[in-house]
BAFI-3210 file (N, C-alpha, C; in Angstrom, 3 decimals, decimal comma, padded with zeros to 6 digits):
// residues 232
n [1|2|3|4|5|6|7|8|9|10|11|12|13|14|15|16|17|18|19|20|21|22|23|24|25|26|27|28|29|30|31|32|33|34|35|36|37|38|39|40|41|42|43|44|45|46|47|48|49|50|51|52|53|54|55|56|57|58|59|60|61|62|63|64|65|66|67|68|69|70|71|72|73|74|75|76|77|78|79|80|81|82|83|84|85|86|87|88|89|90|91|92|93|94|95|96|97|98|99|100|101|102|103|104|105|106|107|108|109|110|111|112|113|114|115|116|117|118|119|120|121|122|123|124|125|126|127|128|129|130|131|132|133|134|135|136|137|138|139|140|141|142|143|144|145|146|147|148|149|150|151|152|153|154|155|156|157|158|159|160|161|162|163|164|165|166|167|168|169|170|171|172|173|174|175|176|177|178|179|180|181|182|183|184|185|186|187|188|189|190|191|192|193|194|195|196|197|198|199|200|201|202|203|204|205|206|207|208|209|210|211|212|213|214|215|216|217|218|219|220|221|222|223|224|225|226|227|228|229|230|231|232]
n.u [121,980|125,087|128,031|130,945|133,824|134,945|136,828|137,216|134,522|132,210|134,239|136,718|137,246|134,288|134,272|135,199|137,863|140,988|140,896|138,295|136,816|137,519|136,284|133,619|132,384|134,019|133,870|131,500|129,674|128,551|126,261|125,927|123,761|122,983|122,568|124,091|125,675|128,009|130,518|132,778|134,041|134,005|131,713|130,344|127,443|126,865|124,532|124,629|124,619|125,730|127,336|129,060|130,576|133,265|136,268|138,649|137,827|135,045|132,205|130,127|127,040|126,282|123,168|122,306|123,070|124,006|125,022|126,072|125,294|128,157|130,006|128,974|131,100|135,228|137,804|140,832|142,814|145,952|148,754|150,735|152,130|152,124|154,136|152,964|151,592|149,292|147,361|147,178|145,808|143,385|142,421|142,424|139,837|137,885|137,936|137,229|134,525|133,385|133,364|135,670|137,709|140,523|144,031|147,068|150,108|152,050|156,152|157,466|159,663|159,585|158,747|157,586|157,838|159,295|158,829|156,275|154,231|151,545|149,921|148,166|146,601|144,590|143,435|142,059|140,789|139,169|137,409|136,636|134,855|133,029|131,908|130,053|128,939|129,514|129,795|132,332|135,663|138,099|140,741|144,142|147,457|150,799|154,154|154,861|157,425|157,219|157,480|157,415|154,650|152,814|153,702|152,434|149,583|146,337|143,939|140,338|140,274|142,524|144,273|146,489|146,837|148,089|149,804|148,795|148,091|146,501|145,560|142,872|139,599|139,235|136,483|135,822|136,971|136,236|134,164|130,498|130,598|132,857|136,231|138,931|141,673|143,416|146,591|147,505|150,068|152,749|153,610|155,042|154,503|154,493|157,360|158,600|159,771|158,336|155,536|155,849|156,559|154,190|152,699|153,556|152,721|149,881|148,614|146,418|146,516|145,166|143,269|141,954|141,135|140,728|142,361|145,173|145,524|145,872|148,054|146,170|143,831|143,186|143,019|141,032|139,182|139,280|138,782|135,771|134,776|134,804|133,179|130,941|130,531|129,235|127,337|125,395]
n.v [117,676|118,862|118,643|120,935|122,099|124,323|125,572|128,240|129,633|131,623|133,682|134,112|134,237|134,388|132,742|129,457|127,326|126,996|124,292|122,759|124,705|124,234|121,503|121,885|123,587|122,717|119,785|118,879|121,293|123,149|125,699|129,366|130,731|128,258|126,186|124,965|123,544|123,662|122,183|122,911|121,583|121,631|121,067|122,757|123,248|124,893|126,506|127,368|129,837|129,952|132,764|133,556|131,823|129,601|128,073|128,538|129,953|129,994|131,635|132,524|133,401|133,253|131,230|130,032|128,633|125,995|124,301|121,183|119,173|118,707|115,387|112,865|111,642|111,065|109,830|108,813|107,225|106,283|105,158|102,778|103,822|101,902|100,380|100,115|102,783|103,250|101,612|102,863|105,209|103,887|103,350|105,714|106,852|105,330|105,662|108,452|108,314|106,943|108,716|109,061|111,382|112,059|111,010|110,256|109,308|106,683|106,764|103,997|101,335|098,965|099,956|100,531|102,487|105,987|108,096|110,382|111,992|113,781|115,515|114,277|112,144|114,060|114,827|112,999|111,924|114,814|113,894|111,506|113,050|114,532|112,583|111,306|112,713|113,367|116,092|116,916|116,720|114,610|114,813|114,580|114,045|114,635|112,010|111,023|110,372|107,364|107,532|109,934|110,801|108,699|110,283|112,407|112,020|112,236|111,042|109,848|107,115|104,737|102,884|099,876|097,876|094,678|091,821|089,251|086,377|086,349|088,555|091,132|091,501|094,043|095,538|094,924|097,067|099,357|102,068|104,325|107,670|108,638|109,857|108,555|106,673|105,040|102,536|101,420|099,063|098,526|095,947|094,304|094,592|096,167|096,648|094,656|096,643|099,080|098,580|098,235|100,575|101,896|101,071|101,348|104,329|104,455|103,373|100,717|097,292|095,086|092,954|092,531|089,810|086,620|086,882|087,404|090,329|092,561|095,929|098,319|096,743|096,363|098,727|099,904|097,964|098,259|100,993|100,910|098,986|100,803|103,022|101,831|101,083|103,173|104,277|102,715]
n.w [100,364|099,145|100,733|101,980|103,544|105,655|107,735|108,885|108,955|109,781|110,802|108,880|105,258|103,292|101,935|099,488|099,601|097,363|096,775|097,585|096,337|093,742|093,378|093,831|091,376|089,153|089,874|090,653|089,240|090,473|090,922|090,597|093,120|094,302|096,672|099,654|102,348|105,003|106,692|109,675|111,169|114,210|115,112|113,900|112,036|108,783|106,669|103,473|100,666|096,948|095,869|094,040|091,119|090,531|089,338|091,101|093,203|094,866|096,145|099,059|101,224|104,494|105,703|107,474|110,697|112,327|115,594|116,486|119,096|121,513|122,128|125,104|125,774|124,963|122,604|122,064|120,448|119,997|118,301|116,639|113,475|110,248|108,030|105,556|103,875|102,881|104,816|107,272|106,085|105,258|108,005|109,166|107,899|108,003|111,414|111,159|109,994|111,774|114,390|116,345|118,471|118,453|117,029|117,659|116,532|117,182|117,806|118,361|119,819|118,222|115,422|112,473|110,796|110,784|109,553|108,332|106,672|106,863|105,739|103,254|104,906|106,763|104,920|104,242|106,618|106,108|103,983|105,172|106,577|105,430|104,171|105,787|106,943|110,006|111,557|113,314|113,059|112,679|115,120|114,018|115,119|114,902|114,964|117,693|120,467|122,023|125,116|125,769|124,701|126,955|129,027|129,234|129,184|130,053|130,729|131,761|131,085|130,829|128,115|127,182|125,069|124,842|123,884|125,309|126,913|129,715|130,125|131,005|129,220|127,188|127,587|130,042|131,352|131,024|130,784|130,777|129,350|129,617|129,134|127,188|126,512|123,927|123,526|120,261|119,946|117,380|114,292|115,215|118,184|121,833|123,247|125,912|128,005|127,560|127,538|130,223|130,864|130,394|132,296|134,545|134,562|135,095|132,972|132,103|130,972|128,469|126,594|123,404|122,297|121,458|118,884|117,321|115,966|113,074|112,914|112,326|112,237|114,960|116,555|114,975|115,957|118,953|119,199|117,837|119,908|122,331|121,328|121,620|123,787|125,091|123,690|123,319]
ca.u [122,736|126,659|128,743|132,066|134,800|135,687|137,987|136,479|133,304|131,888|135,200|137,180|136,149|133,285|135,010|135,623|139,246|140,702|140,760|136,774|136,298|137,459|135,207|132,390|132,502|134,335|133,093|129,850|128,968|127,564|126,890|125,309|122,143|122,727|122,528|125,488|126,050|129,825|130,960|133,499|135,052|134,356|130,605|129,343|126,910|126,146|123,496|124,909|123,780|126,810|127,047|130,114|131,480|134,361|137,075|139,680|137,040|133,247|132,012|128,753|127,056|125,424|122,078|122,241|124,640|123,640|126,088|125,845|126,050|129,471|129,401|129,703|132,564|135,975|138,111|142,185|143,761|147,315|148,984|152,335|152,024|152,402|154,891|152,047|150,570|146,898|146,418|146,681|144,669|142,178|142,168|141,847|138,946|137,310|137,858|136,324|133,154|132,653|133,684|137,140|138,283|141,749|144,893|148,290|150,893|153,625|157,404|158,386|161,262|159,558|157,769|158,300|157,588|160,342|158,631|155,003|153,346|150,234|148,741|147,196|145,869|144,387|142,465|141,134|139,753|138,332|136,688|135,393|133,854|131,686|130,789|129,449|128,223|129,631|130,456|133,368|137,078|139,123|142,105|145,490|148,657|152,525|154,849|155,596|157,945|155,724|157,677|156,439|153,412|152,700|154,012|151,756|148,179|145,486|142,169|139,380|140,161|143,955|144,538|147,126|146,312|149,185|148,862|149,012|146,720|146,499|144,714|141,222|138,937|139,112|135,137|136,089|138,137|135,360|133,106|130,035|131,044|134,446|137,743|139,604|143,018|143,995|147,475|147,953|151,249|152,948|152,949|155,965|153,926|155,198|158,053|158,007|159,883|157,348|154,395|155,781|156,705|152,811|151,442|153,524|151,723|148,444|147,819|145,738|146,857|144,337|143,266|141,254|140,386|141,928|143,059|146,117|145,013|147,219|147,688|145,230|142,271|143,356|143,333|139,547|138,623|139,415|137,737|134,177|134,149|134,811|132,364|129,702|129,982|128,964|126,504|124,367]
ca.v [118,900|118,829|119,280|121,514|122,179|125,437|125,854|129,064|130,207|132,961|134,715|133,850|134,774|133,651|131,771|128,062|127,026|126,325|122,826|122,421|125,636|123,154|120,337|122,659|124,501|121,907|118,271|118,853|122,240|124,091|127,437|130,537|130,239|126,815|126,257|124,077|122,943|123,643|121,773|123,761|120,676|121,771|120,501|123,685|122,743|126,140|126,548|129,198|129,966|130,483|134,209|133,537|130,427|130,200|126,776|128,621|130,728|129,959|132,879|132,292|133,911|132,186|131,381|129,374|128,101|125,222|123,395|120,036|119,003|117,489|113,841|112,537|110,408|111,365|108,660|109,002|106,170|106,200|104,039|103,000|103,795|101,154|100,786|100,780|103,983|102,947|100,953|104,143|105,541|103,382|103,185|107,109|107,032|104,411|106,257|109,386|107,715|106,283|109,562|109,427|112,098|112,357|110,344|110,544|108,806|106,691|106,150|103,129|100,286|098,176|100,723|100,139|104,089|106,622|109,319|110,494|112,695|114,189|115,742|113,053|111,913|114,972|114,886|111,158|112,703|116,212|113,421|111,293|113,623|114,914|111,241|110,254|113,654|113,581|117,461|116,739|116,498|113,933|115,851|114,171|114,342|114,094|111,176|111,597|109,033|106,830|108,052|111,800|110,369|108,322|110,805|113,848|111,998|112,557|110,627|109,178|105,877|105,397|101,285|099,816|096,669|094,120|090,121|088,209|085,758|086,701|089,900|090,835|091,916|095,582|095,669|094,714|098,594|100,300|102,800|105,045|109,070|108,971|110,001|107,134|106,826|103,874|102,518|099,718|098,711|097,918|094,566|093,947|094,445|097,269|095,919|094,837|097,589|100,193|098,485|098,138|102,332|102,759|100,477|102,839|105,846|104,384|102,711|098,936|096,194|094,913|092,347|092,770|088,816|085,170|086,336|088,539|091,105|093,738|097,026|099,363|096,141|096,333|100,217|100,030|097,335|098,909|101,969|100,419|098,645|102,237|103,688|100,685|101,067|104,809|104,587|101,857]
ca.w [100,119|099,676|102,355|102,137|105,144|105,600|109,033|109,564|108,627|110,760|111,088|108,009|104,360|103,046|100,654|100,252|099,533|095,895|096,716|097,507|094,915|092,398|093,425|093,992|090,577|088,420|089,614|091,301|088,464|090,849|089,809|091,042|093,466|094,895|098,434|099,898|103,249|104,813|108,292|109,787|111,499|115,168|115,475|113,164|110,232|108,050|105,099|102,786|099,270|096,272|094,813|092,806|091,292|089,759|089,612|091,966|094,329|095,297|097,393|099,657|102,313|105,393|105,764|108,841|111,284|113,402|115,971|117,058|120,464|122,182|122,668|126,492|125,715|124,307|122,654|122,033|119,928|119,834|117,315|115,797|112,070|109,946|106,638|104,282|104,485|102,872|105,776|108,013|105,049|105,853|109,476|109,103|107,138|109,255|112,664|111,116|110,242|113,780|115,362|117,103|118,738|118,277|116,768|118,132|115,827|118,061|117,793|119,579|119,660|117,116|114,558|111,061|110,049|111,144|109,404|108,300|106,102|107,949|104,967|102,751|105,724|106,933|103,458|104,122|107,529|106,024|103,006|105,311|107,538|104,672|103,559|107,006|107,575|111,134|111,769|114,217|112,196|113,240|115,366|114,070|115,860|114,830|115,593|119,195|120,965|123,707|126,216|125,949|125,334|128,142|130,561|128,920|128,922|131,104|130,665|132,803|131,371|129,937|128,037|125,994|124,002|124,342|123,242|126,909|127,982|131,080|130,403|130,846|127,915|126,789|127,781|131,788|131,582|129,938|131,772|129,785|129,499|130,146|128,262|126,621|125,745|124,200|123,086|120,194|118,754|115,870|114,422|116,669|119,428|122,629|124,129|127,477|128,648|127,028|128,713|131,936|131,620|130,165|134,037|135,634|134,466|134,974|132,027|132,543|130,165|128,083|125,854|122,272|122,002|120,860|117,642|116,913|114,677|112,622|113,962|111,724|112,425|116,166|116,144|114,586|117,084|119,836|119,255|117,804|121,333|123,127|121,032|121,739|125,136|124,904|122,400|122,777]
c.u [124,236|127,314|129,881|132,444|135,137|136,173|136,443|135,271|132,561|133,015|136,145|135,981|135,084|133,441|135,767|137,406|139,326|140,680|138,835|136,140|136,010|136,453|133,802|132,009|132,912|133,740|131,768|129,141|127,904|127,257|125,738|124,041|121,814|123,420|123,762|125,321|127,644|129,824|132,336|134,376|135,096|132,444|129,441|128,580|126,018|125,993|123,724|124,126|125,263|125,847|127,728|130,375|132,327|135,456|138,242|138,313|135,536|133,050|130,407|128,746|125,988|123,647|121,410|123,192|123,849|124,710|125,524|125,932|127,307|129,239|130,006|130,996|133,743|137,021|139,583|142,977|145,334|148,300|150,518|151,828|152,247|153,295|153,668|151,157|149,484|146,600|145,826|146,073|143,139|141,658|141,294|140,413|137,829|136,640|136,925|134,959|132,692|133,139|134,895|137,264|139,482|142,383|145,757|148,681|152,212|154,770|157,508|159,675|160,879|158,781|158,403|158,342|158,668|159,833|156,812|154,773|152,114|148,764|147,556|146,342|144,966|143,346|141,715|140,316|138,514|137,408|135,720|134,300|132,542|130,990|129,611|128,300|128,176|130,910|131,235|135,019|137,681|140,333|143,381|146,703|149,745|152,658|155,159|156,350|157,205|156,574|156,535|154,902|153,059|152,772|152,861|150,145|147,928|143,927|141,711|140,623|141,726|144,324|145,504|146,882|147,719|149,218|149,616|147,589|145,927|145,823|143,747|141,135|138,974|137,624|135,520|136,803|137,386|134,519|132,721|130,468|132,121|135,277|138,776|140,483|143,119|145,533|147,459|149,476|151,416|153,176|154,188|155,579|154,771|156,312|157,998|158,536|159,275|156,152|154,723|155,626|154,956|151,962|152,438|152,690|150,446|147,854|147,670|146,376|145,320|144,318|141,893|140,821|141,496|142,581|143,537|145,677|145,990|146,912|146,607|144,079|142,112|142,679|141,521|138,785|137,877|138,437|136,101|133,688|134,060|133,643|130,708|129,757|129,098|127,884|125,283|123,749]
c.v [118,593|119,369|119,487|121,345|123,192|125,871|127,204|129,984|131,407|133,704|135,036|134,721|133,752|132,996|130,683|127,896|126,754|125,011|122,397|123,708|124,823|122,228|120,914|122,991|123,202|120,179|118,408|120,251|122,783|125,343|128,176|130,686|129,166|126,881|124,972|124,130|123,082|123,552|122,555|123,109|120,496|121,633|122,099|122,953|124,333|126,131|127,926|128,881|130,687|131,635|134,535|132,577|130,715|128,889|127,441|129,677|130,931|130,693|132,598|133,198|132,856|132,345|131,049|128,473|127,777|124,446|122,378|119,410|118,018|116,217|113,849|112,007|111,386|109,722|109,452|108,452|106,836|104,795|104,173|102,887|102,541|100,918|101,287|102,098|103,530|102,480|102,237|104,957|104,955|103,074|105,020|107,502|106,703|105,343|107,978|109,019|107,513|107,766|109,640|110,344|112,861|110,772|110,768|108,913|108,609|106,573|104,860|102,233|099,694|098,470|100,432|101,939|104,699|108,052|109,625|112,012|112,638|114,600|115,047|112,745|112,705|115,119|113,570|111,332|113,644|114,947|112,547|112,057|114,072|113,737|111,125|111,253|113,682|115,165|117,798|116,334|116,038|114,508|114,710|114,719|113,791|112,798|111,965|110,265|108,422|106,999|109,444|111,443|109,905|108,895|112,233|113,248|111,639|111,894|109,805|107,656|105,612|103,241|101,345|098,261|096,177|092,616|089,224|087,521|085,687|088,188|089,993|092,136|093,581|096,151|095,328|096,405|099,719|101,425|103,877|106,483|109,190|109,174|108,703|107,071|105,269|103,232|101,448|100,035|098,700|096,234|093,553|093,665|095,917|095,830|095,555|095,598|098,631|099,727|097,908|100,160|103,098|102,081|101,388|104,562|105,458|103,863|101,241|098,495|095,698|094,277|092,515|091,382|088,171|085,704|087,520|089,593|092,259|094,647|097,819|098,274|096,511|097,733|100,039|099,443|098,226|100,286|101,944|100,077|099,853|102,755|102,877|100,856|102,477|104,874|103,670|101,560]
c.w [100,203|100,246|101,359|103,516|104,796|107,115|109,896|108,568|108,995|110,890|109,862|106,934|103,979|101,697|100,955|099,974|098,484|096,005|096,322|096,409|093,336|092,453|093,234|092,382|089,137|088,297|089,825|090,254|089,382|090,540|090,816|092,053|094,410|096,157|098,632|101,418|103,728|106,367|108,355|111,044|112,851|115,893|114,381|111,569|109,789|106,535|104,571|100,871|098,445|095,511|093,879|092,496|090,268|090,200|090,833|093,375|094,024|096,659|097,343|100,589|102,862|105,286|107,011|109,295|112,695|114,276|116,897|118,101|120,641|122,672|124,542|126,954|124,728|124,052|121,829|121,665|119,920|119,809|116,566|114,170|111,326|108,609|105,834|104,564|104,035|103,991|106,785|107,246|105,668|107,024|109,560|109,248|107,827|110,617|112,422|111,048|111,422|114,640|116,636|117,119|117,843|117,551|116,776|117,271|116,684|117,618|118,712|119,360|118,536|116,130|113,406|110,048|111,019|111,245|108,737|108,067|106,428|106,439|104,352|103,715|106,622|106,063|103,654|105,336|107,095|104,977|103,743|106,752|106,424|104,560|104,744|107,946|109,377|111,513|112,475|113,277|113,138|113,873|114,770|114,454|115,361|115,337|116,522|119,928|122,175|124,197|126,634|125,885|126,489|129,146|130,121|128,987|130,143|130,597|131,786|133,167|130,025|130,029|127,165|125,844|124,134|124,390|124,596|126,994|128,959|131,341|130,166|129,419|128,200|127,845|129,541|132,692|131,227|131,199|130,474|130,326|130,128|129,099|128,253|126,461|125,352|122,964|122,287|119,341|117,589|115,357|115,075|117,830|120,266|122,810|125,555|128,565|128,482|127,775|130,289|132,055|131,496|131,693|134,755|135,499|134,375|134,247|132,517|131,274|130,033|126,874|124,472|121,542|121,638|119,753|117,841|115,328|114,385|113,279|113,614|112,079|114,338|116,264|115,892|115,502|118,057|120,222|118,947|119,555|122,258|122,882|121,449|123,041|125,904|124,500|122,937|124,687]
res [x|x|x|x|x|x|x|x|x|x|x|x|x|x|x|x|x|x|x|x|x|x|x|x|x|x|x|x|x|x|x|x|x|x|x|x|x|x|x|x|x|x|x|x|x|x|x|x|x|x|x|x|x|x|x|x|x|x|x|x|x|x|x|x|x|x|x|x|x|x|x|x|x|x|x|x|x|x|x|x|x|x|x|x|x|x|x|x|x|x|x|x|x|x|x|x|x|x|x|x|x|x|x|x|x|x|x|x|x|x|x|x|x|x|x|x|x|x|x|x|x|x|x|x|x|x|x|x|x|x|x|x|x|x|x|x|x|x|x|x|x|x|x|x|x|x|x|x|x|x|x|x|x|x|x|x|x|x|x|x|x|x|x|x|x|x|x|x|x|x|x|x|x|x|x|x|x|x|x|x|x|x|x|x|x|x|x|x|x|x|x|x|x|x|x|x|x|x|x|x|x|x|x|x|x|x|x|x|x|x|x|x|x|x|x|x|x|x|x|x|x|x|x|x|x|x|x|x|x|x|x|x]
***
């Protein structure tokens, strides 16, 4: 059945958006009758049936509205953007599939992005939440400078990824059903006055293996192993 996103479903109209109207109506020719599927981004999955179609407005009503239970674990990347936006395209995309939480977008000393357009990316979330059919929408967050960060988060279990030898494996920091935060750089790296201010607020230092990896592979890492320790 094809999945839609519609924010709000039960309270909102019962109408999809012209964006997914178009897809609905124009790529996929759905028409009149046909049952559809529409996640509503916050663990809801509801079976409606179209009564209108039409390329700017497809009007349904529900048929059923199931919600999915909350996972035990929460997970909290926070990441310096990178110039190329596809990569954070594709990190996006990625982290929705596997179920991330959240993404907080950093400022720091050695970021190569300044500034950041949310939308696009916002759309590479809502796309792949349908693919993967995981009824949870990626939360994304603004550039915020790691200061404010650092001093505003609160989790169980709070890491930042920075390339020392001397640090133990990501997996040595881990614990199952806990809240995650974890910090990686840009391909600068933090500075070492940014991860001394993130071990004063609690954050551990932590290593992601022998090989230096960019920030969007790091960034994916990081969170598979979170999610593997949870999961499996």
């Amino acid at each position: 059945m094809t999945i839609f996103y519609q924010k709000s479903v039960l309270t909102g109209e019962k109408m999809l958006s012209e964006e997914e109207s178009k897809h609905c109506a124009q790529v996929l020719r759905h028409q009149k009758g046909d049952e559809i599927l529409i996640f509503d981004g916050n663990g809801g999955k509801h079976r409606a049936v179209l009564t209108q179609v039409s390329k700017k407005s497809c009007v349904f009503d529900l048929i059923e509205s199931k919600y999915a239970p909350k996972k035990k674990f929460f997970i909290h990347l926070a990441i310096a953007p990178t110039k190329n936006v596809d990569r954070m395209e594709w990190l996006i995309e990625k982290l929705s599939e596997i179920g991330v939480d959240k993404v907080t977008f950093l400022q720091t000393q050695h970021s190569e992005r300044k500034k950041l357009r949310l939308e696009r990316l916002e759309k590479k979330a809502i796309s792949a939440m349908k693919q993967s059919g995981n009824p949870f929408l990626l939360q994304i967050n603004e550039l915020t400078p790691i200061d404010q960060f650092i001093s505003d988060t609160s989790t169980d279990i709070k890491l930042i990824a920075h390339v020392d030898d001397s640090y133990e494996h990501i997996t040595s920091k881990l614990q199952a059903n806990s809240s995650t935060t974890l910090l990686i750089g840009p391909e600068g790296d933090f500075s070492m006055e940014e991860v001394q201010k993130a071990k004063n607020a609690d954050f551990q230092t932590v290593s992601l293996g022998e090989n230096t990896l960019r920030t969007e592979t790091a960034g994916f890492v990081a969170c598979c192993i979170v999610n593997s320790i949870n999961r499996y």
